[in-house]
N, CA, C and O atoms as CSV, one atom per row, in Angstrom:
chain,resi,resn,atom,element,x,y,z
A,1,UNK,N,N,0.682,-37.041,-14.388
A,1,UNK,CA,C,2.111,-37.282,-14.281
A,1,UNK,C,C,2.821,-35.958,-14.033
A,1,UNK,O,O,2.526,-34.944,-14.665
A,2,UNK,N,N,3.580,-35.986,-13.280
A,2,UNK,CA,C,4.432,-35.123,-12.695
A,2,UNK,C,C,5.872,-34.640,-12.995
A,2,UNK,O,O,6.615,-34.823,-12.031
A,3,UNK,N,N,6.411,-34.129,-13.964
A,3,UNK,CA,C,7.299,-34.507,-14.466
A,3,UNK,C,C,8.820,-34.257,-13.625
A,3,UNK,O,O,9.178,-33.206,-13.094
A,4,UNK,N,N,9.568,-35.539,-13.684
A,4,UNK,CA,C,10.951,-34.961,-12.755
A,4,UNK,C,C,11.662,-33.966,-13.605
A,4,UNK,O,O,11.406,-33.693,-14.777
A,5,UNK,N,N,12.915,-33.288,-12.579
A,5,UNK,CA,C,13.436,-32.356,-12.630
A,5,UNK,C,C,14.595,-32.448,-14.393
A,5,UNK,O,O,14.913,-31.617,-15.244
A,6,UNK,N,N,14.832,-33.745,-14.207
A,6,UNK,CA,C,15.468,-34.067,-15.321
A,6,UNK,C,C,14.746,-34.611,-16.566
A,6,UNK,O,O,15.114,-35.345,-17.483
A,7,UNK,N,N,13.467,-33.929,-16.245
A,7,UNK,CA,C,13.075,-34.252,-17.645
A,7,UNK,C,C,12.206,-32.558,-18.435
A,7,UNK,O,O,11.351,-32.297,-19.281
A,8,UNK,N,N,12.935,-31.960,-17.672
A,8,UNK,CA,C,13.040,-30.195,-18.128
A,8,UNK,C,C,14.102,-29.794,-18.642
A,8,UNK,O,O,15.243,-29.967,-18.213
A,9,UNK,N,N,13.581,-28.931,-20.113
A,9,UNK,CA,C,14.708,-28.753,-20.951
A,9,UNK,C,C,15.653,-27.583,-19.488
A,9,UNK,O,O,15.174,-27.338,-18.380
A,10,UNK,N,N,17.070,-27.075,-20.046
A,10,UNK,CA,C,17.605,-26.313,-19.092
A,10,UNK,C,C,17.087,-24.973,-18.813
A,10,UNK,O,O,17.196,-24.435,-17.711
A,11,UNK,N,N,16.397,-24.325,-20.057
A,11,UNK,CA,C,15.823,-23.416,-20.570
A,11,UNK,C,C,14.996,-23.048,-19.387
A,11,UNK,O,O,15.288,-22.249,-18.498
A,12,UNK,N,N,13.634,-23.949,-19.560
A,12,UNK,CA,C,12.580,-24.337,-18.263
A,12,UNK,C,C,12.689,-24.357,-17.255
A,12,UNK,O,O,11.720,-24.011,-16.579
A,13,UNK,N,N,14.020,-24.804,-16.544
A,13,UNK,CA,C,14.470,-25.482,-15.481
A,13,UNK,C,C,15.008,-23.436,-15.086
A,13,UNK,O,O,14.858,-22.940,-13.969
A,14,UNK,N,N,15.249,-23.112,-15.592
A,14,UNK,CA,C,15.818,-21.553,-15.401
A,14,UNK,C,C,14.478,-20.574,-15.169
A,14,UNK,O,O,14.462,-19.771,-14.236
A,15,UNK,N,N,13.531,-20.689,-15.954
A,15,UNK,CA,C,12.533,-20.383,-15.831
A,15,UNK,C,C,11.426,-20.401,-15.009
A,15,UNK,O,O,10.601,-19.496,-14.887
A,16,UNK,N,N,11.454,-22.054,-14.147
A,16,UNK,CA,C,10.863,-22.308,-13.032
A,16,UNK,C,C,11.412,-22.162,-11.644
A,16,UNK,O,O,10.770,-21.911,-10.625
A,17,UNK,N,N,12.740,-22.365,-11.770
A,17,UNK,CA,C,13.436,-22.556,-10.324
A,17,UNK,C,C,14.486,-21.358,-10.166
A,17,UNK,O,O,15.172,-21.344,-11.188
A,18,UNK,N,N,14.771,-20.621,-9.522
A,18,UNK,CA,C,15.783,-19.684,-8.998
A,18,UNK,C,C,17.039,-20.401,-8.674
A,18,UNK,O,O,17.095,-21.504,-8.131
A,19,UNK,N,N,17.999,-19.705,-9.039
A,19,UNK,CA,C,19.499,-19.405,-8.873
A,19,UNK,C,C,19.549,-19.695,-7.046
A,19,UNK,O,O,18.684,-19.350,-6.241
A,20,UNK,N,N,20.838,-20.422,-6.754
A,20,UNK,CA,C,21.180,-20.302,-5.326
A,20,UNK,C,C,21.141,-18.560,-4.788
A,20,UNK,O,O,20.713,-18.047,-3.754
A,21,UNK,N,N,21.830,-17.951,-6.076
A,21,UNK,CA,C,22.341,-16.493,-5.739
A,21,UNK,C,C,20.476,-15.553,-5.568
A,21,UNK,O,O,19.979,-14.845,-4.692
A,22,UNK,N,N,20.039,-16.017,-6.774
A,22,UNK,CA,C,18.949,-15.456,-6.708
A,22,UNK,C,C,17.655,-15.904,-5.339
A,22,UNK,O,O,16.750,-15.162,-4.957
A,23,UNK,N,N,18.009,-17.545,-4.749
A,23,UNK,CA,C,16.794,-17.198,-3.895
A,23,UNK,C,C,17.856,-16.629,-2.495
A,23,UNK,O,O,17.411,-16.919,-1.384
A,24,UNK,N,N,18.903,-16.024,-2.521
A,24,UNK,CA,C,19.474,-15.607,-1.077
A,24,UNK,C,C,19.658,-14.299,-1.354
A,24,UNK,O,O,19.982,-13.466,-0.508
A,25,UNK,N,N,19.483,-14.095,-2.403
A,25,UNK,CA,C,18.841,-12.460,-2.329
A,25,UNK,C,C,17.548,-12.271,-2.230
A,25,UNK,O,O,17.388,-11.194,-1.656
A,26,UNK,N,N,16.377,-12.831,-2.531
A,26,UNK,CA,C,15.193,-12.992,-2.344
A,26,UNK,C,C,14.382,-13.231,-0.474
A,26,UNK,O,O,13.281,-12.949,-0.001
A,27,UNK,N,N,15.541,-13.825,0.041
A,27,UNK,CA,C,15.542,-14.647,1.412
A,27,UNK,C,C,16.166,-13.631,2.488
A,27,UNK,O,O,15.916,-13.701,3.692
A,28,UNK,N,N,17.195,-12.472,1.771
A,28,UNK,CA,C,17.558,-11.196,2.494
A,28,UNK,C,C,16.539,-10.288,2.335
A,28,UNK,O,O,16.295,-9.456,3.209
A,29,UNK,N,N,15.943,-10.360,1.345
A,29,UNK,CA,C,14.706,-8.762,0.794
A,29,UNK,C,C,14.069,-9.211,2.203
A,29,UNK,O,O,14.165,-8.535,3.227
A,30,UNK,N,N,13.358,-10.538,2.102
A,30,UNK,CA,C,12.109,-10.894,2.859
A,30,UNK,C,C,12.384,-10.685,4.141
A,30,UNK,O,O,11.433,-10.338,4.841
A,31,UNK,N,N,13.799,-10.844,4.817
A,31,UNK,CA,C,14.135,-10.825,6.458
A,31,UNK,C,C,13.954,-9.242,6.326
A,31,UNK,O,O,13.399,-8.679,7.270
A,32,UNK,N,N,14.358,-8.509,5.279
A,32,UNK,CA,C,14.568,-6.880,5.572
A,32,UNK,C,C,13.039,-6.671,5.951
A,32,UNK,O,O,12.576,-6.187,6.984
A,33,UNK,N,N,12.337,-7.203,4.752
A,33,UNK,CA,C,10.470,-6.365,4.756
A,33,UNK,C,C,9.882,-6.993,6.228
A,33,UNK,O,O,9.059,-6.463,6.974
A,34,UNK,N,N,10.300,-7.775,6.330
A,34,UNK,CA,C,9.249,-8.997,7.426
A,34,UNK,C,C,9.589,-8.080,8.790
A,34,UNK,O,O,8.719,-7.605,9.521
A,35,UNK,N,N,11.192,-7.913,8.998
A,35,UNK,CA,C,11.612,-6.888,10.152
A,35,UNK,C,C,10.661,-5.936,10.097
A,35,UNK,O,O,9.717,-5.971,10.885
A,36,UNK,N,N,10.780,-4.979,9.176
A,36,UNK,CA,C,10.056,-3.291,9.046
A,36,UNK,C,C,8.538,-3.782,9.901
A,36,UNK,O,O,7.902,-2.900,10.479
A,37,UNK,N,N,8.030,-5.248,9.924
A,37,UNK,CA,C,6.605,-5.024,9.641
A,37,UNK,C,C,6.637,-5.882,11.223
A,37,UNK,O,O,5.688,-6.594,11.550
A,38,UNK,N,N,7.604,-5.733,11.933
A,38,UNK,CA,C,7.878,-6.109,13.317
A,38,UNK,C,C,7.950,-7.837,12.972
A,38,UNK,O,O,7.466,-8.243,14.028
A,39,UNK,N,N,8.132,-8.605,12.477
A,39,UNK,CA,C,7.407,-9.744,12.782
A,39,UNK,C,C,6.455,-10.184,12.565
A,39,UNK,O,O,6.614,-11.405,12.586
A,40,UNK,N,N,5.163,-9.864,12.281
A,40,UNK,CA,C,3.795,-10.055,12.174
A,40,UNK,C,C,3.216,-9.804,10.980
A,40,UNK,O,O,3.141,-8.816,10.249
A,41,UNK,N,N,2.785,-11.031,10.940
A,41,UNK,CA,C,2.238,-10.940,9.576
A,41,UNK,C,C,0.759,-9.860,9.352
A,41,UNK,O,O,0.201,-9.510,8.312
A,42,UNK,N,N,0.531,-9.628,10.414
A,42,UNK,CA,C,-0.559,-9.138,10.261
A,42,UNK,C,C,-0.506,-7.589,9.918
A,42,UNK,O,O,-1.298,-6.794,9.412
A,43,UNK,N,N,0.870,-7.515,10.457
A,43,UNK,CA,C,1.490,-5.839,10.217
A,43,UNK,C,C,1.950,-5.914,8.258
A,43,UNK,O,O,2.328,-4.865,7.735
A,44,UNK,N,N,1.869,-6.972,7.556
A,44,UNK,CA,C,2.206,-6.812,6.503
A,44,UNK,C,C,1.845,-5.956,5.312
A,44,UNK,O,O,0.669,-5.823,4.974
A,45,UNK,N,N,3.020,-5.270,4.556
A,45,UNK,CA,C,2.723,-4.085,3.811
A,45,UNK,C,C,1.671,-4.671,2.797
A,45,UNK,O,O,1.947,-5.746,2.264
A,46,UNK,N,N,0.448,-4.025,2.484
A,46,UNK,CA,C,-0.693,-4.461,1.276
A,46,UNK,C,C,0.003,-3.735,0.222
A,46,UNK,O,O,0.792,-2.814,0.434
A,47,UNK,N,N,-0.383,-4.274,-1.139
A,47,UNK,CA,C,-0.028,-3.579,-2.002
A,47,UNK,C,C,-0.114,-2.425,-2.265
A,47,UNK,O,O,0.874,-1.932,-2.810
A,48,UNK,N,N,-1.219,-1.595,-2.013
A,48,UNK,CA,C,-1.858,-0.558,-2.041
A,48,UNK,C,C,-1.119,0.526,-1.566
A,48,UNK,O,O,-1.375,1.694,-1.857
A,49,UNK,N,N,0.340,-0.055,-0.404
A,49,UNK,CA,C,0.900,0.738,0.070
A,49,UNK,C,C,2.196,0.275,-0.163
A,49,UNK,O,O,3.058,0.191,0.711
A,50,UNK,N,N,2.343,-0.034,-1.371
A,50,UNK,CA,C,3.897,-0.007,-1.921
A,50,UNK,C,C,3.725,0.972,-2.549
A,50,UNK,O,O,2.737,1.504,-3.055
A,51,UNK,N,N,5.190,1.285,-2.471
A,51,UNK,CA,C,5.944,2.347,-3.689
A,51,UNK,C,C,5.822,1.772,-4.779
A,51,UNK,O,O,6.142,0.619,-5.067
A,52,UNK,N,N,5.213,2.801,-5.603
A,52,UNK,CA,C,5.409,2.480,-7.182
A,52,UNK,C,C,6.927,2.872,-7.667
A,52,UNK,O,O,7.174,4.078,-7.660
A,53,UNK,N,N,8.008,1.951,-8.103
A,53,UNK,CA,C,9.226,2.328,-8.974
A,53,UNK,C,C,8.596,3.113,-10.208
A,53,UNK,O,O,7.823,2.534,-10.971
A,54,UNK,N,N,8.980,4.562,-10.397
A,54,UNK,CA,C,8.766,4.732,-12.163
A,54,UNK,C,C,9.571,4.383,-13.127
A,54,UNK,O,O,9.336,4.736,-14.283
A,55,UNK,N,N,10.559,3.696,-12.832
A,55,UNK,CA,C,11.164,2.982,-13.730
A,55,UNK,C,C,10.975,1.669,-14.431
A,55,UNK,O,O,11.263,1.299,-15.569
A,56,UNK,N,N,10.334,1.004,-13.283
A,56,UNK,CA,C,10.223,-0.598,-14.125
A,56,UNK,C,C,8.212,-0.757,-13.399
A,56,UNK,O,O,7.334,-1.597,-13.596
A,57,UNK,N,N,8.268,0.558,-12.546
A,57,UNK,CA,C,6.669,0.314,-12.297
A,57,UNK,C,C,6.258,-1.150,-11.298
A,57,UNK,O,O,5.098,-1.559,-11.286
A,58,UNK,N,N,6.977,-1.603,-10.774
A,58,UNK,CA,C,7.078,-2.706,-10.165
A,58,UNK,C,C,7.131,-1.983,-8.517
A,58,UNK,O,O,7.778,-0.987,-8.195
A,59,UNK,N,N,6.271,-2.801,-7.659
A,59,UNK,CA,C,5.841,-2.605,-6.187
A,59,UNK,C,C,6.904,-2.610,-5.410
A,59,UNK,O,O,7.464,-3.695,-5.252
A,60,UNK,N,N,7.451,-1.400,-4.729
A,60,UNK,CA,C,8.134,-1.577,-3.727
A,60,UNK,C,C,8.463,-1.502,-2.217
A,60,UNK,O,O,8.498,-0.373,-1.727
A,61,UNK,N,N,8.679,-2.439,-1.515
A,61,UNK,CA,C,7.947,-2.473,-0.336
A,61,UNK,C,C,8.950,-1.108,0.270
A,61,UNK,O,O,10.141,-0.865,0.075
A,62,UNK,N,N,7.839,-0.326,1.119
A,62,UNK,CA,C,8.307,1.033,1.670
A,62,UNK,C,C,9.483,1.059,2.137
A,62,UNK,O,O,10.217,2.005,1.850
A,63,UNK,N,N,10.026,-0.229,3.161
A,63,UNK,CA,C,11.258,-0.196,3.385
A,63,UNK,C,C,12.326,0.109,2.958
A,63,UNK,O,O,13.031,0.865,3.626
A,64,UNK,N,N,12.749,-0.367,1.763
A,64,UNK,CA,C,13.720,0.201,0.569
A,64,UNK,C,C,13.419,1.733,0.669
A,64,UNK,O,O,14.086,2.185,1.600
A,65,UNK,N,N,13.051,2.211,0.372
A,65,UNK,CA,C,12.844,3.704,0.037
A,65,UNK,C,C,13.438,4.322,1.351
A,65,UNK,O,O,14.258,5.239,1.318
A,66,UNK,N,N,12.984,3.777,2.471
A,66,UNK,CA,C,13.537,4.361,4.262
A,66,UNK,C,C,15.251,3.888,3.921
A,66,UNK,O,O,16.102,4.770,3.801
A,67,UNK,N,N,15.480,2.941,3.836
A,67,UNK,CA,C,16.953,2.578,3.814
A,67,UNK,C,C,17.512,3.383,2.518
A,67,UNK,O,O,18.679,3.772,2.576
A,68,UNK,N,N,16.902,3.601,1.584
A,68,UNK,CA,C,17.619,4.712,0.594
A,68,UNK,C,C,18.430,5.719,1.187
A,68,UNK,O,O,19.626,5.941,1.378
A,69,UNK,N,N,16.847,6.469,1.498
A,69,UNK,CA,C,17.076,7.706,1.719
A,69,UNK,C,C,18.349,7.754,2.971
A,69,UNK,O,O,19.349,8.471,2.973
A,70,UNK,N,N,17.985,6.880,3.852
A,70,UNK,CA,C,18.740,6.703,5.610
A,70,UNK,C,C,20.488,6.642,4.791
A,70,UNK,O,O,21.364,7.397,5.212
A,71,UNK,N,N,20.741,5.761,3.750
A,71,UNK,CA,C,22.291,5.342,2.875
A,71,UNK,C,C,22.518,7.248,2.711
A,71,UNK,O,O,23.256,8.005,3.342
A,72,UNK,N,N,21.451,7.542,1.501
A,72,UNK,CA,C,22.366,9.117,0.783
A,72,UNK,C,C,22.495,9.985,2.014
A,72,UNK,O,O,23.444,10.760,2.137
A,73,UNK,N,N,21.585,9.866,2.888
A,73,UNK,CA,C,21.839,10.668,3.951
A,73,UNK,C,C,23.464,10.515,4.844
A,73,UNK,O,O,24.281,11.392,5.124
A,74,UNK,N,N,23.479,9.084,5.106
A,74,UNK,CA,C,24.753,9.042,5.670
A,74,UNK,C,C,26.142,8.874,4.729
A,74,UNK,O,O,27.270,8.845,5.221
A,75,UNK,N,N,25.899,8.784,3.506
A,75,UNK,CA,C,26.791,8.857,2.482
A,75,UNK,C,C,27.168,10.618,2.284
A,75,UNK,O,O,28.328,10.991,2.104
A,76,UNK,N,N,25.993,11.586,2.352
A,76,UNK,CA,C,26.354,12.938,1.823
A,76,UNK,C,C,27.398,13.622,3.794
A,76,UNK,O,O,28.206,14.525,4.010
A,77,UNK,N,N,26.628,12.399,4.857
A,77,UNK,CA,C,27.244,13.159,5.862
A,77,UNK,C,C,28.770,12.558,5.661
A,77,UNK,O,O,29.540,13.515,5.581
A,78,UNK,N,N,29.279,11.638,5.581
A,78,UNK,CA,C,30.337,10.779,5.580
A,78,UNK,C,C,31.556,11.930,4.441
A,78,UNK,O,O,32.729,12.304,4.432
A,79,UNK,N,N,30.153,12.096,3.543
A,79,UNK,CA,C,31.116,13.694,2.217
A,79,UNK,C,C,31.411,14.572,3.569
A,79,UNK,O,O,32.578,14.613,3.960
A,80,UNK,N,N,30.893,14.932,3.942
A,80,UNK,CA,C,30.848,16.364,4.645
A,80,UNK,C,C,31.936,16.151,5.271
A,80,UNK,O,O,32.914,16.866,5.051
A,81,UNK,N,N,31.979,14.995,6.288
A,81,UNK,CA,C,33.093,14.634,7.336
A,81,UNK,C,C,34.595,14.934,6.369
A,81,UNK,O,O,35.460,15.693,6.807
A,82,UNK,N,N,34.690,14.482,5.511
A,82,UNK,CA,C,36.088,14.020,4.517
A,82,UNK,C,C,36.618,15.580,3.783
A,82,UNK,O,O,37.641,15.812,3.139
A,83,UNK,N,N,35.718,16.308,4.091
A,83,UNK,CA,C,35.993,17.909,3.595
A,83,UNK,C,C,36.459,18.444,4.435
A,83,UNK,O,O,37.226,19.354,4.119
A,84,UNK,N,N,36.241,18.160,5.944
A,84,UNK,CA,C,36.861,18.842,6.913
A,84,UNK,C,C,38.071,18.478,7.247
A,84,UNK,O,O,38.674,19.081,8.135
């Protein structure tokens, strides 16, 4: 037996299923990583070659780290511009 949706406490129901908010942030990560890796699954990042976060130690796909750095970069030039 299979149990329906309404017969999960709310608790559970939070626990198994994602937030609207949470799977369309989940559904943006994946268009960002899937781009980096052209399209192809076959180009897909292995674990082995994620970034380790030292903060929560959790895998991060390389992309993030390129768009970091690419943000402070154009954030410290955007400083520079506003000084002149």
């Amino acid at each position: 037996h299979i149990p329906a949706i309404s017969e999960y406490s709310d608790e559970n129901k939070t626990q198994i299923w994602g937030s609207r908010q949470e799977i369309h942030m989940n559904a943006t990560r994946n268009v960002i990583e899937f781009t980096a890796e052209n399209w192809d699954w076959r180009q897909a990042v292995e674990d082995g070659d994620m970034i380790i976060c030292s903060v929560t130690g959790e895998r991060v796909h390389p992309i993030h780290y390129v768009r970091a750095v690419q943000y402070s970069t154009n954030s410290l030039q955007t400083e520079n511009l506003l000084l002149l």
